[in-house]
Structures are given as structure tokens and as C-alpha cells.
N, C-alpha and C positions, 0 to 999 in steps of 0.2 A: 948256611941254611937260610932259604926266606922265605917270610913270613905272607901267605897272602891276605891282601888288604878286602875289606869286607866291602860289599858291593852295596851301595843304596837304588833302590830300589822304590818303585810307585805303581800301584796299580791302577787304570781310569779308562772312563768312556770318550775313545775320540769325538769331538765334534768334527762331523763328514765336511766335507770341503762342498762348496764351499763357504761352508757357514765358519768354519774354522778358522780359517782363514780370514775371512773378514774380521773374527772377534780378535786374534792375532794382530790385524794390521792397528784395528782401533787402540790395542793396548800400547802399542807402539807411537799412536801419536799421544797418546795421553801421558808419553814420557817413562811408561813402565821400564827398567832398566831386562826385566825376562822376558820379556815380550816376545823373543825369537828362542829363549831359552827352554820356552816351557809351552807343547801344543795346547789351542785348546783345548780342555777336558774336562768331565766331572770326574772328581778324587773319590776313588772307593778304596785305595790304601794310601796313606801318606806319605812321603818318605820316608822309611824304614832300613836302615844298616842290618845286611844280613850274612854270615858267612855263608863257604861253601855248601857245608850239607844243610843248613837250615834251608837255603835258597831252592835247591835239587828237592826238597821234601816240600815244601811250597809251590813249586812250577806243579807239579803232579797233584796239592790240593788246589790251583786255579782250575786246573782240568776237570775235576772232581765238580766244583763248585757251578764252572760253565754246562757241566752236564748238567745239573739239577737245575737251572733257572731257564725259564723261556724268554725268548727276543719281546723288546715292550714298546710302547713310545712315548717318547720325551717329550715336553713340549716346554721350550724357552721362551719366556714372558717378562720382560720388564728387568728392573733394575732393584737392586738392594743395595745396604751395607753392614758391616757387621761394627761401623763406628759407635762407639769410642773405643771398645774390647781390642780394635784393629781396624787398622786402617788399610779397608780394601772394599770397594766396588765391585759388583759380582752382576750376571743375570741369574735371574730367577729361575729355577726348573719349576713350571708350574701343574706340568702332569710326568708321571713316572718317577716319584719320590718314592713310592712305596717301595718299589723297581728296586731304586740303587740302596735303599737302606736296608733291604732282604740281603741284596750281593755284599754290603760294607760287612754288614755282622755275617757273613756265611764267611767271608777272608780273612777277618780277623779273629774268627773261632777254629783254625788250622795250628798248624807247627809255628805261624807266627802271630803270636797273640800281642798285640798292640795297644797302650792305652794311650788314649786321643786329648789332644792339649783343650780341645773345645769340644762340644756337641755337635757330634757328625752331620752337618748342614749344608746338602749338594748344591753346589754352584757352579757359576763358570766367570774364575776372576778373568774380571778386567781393566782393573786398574789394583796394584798394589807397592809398596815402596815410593809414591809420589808424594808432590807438597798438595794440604789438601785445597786447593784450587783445584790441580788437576784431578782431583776425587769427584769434587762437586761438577764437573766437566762430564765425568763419563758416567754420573749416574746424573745427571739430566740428557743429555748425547744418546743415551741407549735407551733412556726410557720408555719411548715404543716399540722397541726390536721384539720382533717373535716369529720364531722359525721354532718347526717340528720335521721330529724325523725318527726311524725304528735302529734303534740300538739292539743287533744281533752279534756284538762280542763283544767285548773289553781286553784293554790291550797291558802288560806287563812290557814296564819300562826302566830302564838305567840312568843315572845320572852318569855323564861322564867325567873325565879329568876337567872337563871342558866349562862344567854345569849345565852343560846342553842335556835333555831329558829327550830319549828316544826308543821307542818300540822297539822291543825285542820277541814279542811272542805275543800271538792272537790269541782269543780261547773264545770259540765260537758258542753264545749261550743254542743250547741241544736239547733244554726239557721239553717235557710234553703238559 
């Protein structure tokens, strides 16, 4: 008999290409080792281990959830860090906080109820697991980056065998 293995799982906002992509390529030269592992995104669920009927009862509350919230926009500004608590470089989301912090607690008030290592703080790492050189590198490097843009889904992701993290399901936001 066997036993199936619990899937982890991440819910987030892609960064549309090709802004995504550039913050991707930068964390790649800043020596990030996920750099390709991990798209850009803002985290509205963390990685989470879920078996199979929790997950099947979750996919049907993301659906839920994309109904009730209307598309918004984001707007990326500047640079942060969350050092010393951790060591990671992030851009700033400087409009559409309310946005993703309405969608964080609306997914984590479901069939999977999640408590968070830190206070839910939307970002878009870009520099994380580096020596902090390269920390100080990509938070002066980005510090004038800002690009905006309308966040009309959030996407439901997998980690693989691989650690590679990839979409598996859209959920288009439908409120009115």
C-alpha cells in the first residue's frame, strides 16, 4: 500500500513579464541560489504542506475567494529589508497593500488555516540566502526600480521534487 506524499503548495501574485523577469534575472546576479526556482511574486500563502482532500477543499476556496475580491493595482517602489530578523532584500509594494492583505487573510481563513512565522509584509524578494554584501548590492541596485501594473488573478503553485515552484491554477479575481 502507499502512502501519498503531501504536496506543498504557495499561493501569489505573478509579476507580469516583463517586469518578472527582470526582478528574476537581478536576483540571479545578486547570487541568489532560487533565483530560477522561485518566480517572481507577491506571497499571499506561504508554503504550506497539504494532503489530498485538504488541497481539493482549498482549490474550491481560492475560487471562492477570487470571486469576492476585485482586480487592483500594485505599485513596486524601491527597496527594503527585513534585516536583522532575516536576511532578505525585497521591493517595496507601495500601493495595493490593502489588496493583498484582504486576499492573505481571506486564504488563510479556509480549510487551511495557516500561522505565519512573521507579519504578513508583501514583497518581492530579491535577494535572499546571500553573503550580506550581496544584500547591500541589491538594495542600493534597485533602489529606484518602479513599475506598476493590475493584478486581475493570483496564481496557485507546487513545489516540485525539483524545488522549482510553478503554477498550476489561475483564479481570476471576479468581484464587483
Amino acid at each position: 500500500m502507499s502512502v501519498a506524499r503531501p504536496t506543498t503548495i504557495g499561493v501569489s501574485i505573478p509579476i507580469p513579464a516583463p517586469h518578472g523577469d527582470y526582478l528574476q534575472q537581478r536576483r540571479d546576479d545578486f547570487g541568489d541560489p532560487a533565483a530560477w526556482q522561485i518566480p517572481a511574486h507577491i506571497t499571499l500563502l506561504p508554503p504550506t504542506e497539504v494532503d489530498g482532500d485538504a488541497y481539493a477543499a482549498f482549490r474550491a476556496h481560492c475560487a471562492h475567494v477570487a470571486a469576492t475580491h476585485t482586480s487592483f493595482r500594485v505599485v513596486l517602489r524601491g527597496t527594503g529589508t527585513f534585516r536583522p530578523l532575516s536576511d532578505v532584500v525585497f521591493i517595496q509594494v507601495a500601493q495595493g497593500v490593502s489588496n493583498c492583505e484582504a486576499l492573505e487573510v481571506a486564504l488563510r481563513s479556509g480549510p487551511i488555516r495557516r500561522d505565519l512565522d512573521f507579519y504578513y509584509h508583501p514583497h518581492v524578494t530579491v535577494a535572499h540566502n546571500v553573503p550580506a554584501d550581496a544584500l547591500d548590492k541589491a538594495f542600493e541596485d534597485l533602489a529606484d526600480y518602479s513599475v506598476a501594473f493590475e493584478v486581475n488573478a493570483y496564481h496557485l503553485y507546487e513545489q516540485g521534487e525539483d524545488g522549482v515552484w510553478r503554477p498550476v491554477h489561475e483564479f481570476a479575481l471576479a468581484g464587483n
